[in-house]
BAPA-640514 format. One record per residue (C-alpha): residue number from 1; residue in three letters; x, y, z. Coordinates in pm, whole numbers, padded with zeros to 5 digits, m for minus. Layout:
<nodes>
- NUM;ALA;X;Y;Z
...
</nodes>
This chain:
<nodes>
- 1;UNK;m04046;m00422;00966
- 2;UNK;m03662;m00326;01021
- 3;UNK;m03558;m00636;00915
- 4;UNK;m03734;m00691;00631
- 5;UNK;m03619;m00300;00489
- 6;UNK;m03260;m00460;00547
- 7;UNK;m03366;m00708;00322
- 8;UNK;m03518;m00509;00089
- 9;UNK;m03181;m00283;00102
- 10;UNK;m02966;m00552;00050
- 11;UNK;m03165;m00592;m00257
- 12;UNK;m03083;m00244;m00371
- 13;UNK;m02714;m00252;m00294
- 14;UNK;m02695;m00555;m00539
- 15;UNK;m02874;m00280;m00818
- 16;UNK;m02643;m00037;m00742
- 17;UNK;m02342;m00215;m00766
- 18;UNK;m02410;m00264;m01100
- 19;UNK;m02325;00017;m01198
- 20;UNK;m01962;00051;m01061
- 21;UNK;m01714;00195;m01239
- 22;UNK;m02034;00380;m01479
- 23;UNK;m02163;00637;m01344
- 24;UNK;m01886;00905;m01235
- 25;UNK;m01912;01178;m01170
- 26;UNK;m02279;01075;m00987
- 27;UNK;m02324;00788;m00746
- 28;UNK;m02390;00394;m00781
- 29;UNK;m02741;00422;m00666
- 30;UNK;m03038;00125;m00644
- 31;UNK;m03395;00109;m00618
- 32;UNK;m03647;m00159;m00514
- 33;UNK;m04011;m00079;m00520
- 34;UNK;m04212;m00357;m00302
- 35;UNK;m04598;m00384;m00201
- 36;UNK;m04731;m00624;00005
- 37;UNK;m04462;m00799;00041
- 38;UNK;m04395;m00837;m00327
- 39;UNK;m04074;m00688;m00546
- 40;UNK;m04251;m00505;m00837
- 41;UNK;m03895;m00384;m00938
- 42;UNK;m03591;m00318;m00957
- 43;UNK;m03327;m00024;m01103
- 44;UNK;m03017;00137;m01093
- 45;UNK;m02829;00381;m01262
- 46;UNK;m02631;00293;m01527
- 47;UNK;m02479;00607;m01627
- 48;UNK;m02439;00983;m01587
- 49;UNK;m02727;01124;m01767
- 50;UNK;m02936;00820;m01738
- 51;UNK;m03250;00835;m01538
- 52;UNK;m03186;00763;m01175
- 53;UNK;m03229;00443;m00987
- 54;UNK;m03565;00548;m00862
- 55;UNK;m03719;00633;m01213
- 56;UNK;m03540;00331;m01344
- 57;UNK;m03727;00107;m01106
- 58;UNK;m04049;00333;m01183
- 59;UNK;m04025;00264;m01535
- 60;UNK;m03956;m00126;m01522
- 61;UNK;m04270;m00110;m01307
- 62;UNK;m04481;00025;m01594
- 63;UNK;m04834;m00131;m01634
- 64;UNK;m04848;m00226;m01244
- 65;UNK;m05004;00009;m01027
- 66;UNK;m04707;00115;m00767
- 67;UNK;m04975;00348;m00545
- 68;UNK;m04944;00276;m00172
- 69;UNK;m04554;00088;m00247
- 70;UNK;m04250;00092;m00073
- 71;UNK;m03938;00234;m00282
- 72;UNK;m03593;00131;m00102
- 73;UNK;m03329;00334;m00236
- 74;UNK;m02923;00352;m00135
- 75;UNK;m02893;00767;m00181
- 76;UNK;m03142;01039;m00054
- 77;UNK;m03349;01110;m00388
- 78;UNK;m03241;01447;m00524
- 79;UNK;m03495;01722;m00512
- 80;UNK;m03323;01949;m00799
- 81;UNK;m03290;01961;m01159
- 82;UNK;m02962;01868;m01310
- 83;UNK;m02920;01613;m01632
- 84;UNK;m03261;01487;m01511
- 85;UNK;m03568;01598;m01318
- 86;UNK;m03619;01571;m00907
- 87;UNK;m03640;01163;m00859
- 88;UNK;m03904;01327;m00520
- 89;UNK;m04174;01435;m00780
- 90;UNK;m04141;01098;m00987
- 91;UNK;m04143;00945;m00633
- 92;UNK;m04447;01159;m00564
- 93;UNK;m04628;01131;m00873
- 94;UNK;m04629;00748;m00872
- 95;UNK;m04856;00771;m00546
- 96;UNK;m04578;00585;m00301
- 97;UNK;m04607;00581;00071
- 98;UNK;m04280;00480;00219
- 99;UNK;m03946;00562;00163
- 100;UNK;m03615;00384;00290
- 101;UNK;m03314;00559;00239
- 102;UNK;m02967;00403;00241
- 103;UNK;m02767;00713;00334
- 104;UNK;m02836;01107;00317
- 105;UNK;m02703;01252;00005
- 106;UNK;m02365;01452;00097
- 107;UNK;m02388;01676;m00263
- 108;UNK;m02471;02052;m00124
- 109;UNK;m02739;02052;m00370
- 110;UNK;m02921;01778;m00211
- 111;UNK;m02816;01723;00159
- 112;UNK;m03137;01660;00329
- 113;UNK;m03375;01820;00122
- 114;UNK;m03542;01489;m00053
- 115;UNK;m03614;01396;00264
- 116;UNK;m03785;01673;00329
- 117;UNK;m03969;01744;00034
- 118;UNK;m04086;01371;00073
- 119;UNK;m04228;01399;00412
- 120;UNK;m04379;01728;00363
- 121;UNK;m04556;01543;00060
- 122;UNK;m04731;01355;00319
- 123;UNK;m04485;01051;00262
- 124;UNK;m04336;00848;00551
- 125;UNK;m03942;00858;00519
- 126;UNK;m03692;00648;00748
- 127;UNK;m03299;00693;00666
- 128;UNK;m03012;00524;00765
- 129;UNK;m03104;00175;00660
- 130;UNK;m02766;m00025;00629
- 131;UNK;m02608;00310;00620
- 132;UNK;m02235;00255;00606
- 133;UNK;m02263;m00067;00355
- 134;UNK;m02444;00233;00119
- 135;UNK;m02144;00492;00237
- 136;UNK;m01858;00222;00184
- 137;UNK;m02017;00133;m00184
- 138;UNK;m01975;00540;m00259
- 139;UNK;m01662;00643;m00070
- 140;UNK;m01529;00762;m00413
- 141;UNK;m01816;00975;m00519
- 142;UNK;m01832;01096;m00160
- 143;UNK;m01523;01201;m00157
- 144;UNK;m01529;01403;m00475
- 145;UNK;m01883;01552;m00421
- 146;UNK;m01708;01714;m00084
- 147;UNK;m01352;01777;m00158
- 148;UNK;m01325;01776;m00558
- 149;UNK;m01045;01531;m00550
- 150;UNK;m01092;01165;m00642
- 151;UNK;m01076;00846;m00415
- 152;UNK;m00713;00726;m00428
- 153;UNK;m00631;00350;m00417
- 154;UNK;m00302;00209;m00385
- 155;UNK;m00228;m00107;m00575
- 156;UNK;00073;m00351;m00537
- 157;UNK;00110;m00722;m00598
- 158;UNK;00444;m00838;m00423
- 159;UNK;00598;m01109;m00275
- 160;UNK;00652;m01177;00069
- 161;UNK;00948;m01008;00200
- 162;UNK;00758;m00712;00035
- 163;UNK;00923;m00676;m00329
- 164;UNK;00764;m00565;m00643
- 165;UNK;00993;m00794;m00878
- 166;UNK;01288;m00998;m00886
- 167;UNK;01519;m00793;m00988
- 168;UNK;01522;m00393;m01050
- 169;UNK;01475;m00289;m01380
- 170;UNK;01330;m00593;m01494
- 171;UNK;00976;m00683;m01553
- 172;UNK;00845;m01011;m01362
- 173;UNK;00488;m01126;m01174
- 174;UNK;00439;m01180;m00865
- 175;UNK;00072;m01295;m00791
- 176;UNK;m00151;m01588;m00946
- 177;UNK;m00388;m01579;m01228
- 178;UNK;m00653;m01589;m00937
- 179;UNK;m00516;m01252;m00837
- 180;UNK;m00464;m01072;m01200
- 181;UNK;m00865;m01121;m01259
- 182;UNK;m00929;m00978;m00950
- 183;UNK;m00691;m00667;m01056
- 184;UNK;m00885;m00630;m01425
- 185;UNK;m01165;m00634;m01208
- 186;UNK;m01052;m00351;m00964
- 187;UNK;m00972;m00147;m01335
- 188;UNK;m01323;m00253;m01468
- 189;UNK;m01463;m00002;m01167
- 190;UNK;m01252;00270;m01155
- 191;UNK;m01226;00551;m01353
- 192;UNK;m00849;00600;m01392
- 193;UNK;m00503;00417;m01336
- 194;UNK;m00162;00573;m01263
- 195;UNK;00181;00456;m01295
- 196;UNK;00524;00640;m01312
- 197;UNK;00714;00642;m01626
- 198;UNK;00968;00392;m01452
- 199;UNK;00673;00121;m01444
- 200;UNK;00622;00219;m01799
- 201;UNK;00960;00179;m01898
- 202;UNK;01014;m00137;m01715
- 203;UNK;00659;m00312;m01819
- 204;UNK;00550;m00148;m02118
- 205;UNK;00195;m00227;m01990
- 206;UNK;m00151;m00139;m02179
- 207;UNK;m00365;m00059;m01854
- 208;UNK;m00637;m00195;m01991
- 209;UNK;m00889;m00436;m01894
- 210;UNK;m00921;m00769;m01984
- 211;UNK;m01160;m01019;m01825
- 212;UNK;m01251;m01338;m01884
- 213;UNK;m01525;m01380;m02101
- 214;UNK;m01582;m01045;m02199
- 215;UNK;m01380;m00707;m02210
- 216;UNK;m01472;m00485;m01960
- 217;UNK;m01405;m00140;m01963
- 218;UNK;m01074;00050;m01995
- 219;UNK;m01031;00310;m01744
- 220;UNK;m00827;00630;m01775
- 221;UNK;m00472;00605;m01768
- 222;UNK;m00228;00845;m01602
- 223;UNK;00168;00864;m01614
- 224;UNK;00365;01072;m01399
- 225;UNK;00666;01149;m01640
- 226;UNK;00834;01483;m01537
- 227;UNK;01070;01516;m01847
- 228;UNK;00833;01364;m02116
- 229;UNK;01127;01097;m02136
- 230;UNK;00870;00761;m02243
- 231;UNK;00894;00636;m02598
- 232;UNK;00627;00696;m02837
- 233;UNK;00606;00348;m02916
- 234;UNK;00518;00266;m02587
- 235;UNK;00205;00029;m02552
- 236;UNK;m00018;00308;m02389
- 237;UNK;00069;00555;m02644
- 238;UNK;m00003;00320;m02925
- 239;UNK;m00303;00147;m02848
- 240;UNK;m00688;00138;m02983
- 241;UNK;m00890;00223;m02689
- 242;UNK;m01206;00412;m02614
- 243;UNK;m01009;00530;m02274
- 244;UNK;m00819;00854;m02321
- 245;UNK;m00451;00862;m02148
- 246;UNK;m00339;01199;m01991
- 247;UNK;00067;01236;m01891
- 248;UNK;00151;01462;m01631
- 249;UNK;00474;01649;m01652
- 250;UNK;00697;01923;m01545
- 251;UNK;00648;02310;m01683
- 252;UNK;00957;02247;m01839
- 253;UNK;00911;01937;m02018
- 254;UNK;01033;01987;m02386
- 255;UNK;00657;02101;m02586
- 256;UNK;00805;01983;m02890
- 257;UNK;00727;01607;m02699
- 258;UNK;00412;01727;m02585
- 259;UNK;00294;01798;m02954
- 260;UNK;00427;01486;m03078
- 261;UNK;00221;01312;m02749
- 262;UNK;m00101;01514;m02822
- 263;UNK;m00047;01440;m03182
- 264;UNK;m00108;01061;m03087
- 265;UNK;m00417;01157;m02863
- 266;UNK;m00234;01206;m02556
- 267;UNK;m00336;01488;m02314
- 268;UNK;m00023;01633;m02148
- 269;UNK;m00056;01849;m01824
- 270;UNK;00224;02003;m01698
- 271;UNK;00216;02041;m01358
- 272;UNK;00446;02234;m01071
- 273;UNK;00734;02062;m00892
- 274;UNK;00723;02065;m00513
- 275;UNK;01065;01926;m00317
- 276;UNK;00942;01585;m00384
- 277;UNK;00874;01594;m00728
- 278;UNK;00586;01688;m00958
- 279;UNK;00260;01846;m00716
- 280;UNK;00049;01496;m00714
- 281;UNK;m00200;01697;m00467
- 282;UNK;m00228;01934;m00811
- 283;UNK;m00237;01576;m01019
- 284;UNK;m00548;01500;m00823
- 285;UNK;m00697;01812;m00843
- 286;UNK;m00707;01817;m01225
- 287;UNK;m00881;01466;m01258
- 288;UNK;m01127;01524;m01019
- 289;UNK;m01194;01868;m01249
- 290;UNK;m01175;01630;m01533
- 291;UNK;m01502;01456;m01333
- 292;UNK;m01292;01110;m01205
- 293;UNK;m01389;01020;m00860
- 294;UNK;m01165;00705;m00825
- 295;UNK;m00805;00676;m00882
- 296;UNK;m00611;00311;m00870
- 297;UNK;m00261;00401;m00834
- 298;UNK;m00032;00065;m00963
- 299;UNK;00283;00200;m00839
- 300;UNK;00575;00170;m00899
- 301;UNK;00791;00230;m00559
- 302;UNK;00906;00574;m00636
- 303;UNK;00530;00660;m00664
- 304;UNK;00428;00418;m00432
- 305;UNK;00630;00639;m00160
- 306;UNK;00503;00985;m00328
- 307;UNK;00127;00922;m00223
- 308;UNK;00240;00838;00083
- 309;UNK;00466;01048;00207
- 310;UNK;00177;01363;00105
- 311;UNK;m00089;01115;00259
- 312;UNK;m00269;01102;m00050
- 313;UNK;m00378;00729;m00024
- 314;UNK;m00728;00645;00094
- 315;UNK;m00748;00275;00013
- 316;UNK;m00528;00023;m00053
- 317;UNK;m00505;m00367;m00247
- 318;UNK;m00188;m00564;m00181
- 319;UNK;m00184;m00861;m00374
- 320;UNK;00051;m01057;m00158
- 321;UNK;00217;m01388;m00347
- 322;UNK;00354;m01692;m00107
- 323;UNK;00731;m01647;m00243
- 324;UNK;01055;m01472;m00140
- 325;UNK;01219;m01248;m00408
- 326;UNK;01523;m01199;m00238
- 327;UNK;01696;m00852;m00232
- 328;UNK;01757;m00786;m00578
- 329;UNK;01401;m00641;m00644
- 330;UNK;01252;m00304;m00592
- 331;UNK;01047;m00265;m00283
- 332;UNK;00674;m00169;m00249
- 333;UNK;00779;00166;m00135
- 334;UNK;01074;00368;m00219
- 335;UNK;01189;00691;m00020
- 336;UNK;00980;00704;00267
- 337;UNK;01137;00676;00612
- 338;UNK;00899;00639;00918
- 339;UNK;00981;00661;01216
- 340;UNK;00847;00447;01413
- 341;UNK;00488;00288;01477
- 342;UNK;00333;00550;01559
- 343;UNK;00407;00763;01284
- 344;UNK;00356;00447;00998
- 345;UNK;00083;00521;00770
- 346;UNK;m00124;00156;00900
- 347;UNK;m00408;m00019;00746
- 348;UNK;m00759;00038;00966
- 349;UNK;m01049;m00240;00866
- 350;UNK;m00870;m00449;00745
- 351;UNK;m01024;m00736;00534
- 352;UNK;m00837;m01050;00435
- 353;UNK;m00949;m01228;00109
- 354;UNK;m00778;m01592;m00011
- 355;UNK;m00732;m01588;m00407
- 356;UNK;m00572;m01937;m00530
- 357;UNK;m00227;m01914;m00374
- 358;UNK;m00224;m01547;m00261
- 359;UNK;m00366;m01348;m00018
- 360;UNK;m00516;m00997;m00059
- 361;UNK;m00507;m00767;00213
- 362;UNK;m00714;m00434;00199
- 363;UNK;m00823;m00140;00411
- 364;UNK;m00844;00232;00438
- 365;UNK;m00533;00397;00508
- 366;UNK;m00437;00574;00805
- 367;UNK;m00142;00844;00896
- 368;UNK;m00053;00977;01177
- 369;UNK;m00097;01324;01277
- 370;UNK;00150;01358;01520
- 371;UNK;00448;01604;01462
- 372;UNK;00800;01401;01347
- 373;UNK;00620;01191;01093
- 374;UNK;00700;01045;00762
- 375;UNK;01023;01207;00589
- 376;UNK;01193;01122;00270
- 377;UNK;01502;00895;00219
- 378;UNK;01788;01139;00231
</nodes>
């Protein structure tokens, strides 16, 4: 039997990762409703406001009878009203038996309590079926649901003696076309992307998504610009897009430049300056209030060095390219001294992916919480 809910979970984790990058603020969540053996069918959810995975499933299953089934679902099924009824009395209604549950549900407003209105239905219940494959798929939504902030990803492509171009100032890529799909895709499933206004200035980028075959969806865009200094002509200012872009600034940034910004459909947030520049810890604050739970921070150094120096990186995807750059480019990180091993922030999990001629390396990001830590460059 505990194999074959693995199985059956597997299936669901396929479901729900359809909807990634969708369904923010809520969860990627699947469902797979079996009896006897048999898939009757299958759901996710697609989008906040949308039925749930476990109605979805209920309602592809329509004209089958679904008494005495099994539904496997990723998430604990809520048991309170919000933008749709309690997925427990669908699940209860239907006339199911069993239950398999991914992972307990870590919103306040749920936290056990399907479970429990499940079983004291009468229904058998076992949780924890390829638990942290359902946890890793909703890191971002966990984190939000708990803390408020988003799940913050840091996102480089360099080269191998660790530089971000060729020369500073200059625009020039690093990484394969193997490695820029796999970047549109990262964009396609997160809700925003943040850059500095010296990546800006230097790249004049879109931060869009474009994928082969089809468009995929543009994500939020964020610019850390303290003195509002960006042209108005700049790509992401200029742009048709259905993604909204938000510039954070200082409080005294000129507001005759934030009218002219909001005048192109810019939202401008000024923000207050700590010793290291604009509050990012307040940056994050306002887009998880703004309902994003995941944050792909493309750098450039200067900002690169920001999230880390206020540990504010969770994740990170370095796109590494098999070429020197020499010295005359900027570095992944700017102004961040550590000082020594013990106190570098360090990669934990690390996974190690081949993509044409590069190599990606990802994992959660660590820091030390031992006193003399990471300083700024003086």
């Amino acid at each position: 039997m505990h194999r074959a809910d693995e199985a059956y979970m597997r299936l669901a984790l396929r479901e729900a990762r359809k909807g990634l990058g969708r369904t923010s603020p809520n969860p990627c969540v699947g469902a797979v409703l079996v009896r006897d053996g048999q898939v009757i069918a299958r759901g996710f959810h697609r989008r906040a406001g949308a039925p749930h995975a476990e109605v979805e499933a209920l309602n592809r299953a329509a004209g089958q009878s679904v008494a005495g089934a099994t539904i496997y679902v990723t998430l604990e099924p809520c048991n309170h009203t919000g933008r749709t009824p309690p997925c427990t009395r669908a699940i209860v209604a239907a006339g199911i038996s069993r239950v398999v549950v991914g992972m307990c549900d870590p919103n306040p407003l749920v936290a056990g309590s399907g479970i429990r209105a499940l079983r004291e239905q009468g229904l058998e219940v076992r949780c924890g079926v390829l638990e942290e494959q359902c946890r890793r798929l909703n890191r971002p939504f966990c984190k939000h649901i708990t803390s408020g902030l988003p799940w913050v990803i840091m996102k480089a492509g360099v080269s191998l003696d660790g530089r971000l171009n060729y020369r500073r100032g200059a625009s020039g890529w690093m990484t394969g076309p193997e490695s820029q799909v796999a970047v549109h895709r990262l964009r396609d499933r997160v809700d925003a992307i943040l850059v500095g206004r010296g990546t800006v200035a230097i790249d004049n980028p879109s931060l869009t998504t474009r994928l082969p075959g089809r468009g995929g969806r543009d994500p939020l865009r964020v610019v850390v610009d303290s003195h509002l200094s960006l042209p108005l002509a700049a790509t992401l200012f200029q742009q048709h897009s259905p993604a909204p872009t938000f510039v954070f600034c200082a409080p005294e940034a000129d507001p005759d430049r934030a009218a002219r910004l909001a005048d192109l459909g810019v939202r401008v947030w000024p923000v207050e300056r700590t010793a290291a520049g604009l509050d990012l810890r307040q940056v994050l604050r306002i887009l998880g209030g703004e309902g994003l739970c995941s944050l792909l921070v493309e750098g450039g150094s200067a900002i690169h060095g920001s999230f880390l120096r206020a540990a504010l990186y969770d994740y990170a995807h370095l796109f590494i390219a098999p070429l020197f750059a020499g010295n005359g480019g900027e570095p992944l990180v700017g102004g961040l001294l550590a000082g020594d091993r013990a106190h570098a922030p360090h990669l934990r999990g690390v996974e190690l992916r081949r993509l044409g001629e590069d190599l990606l390396l990802s994992g959660e990001v660590v820091y030390s919480r031992e006193e003399g830590g990471l300083t700024g460059v003086p």
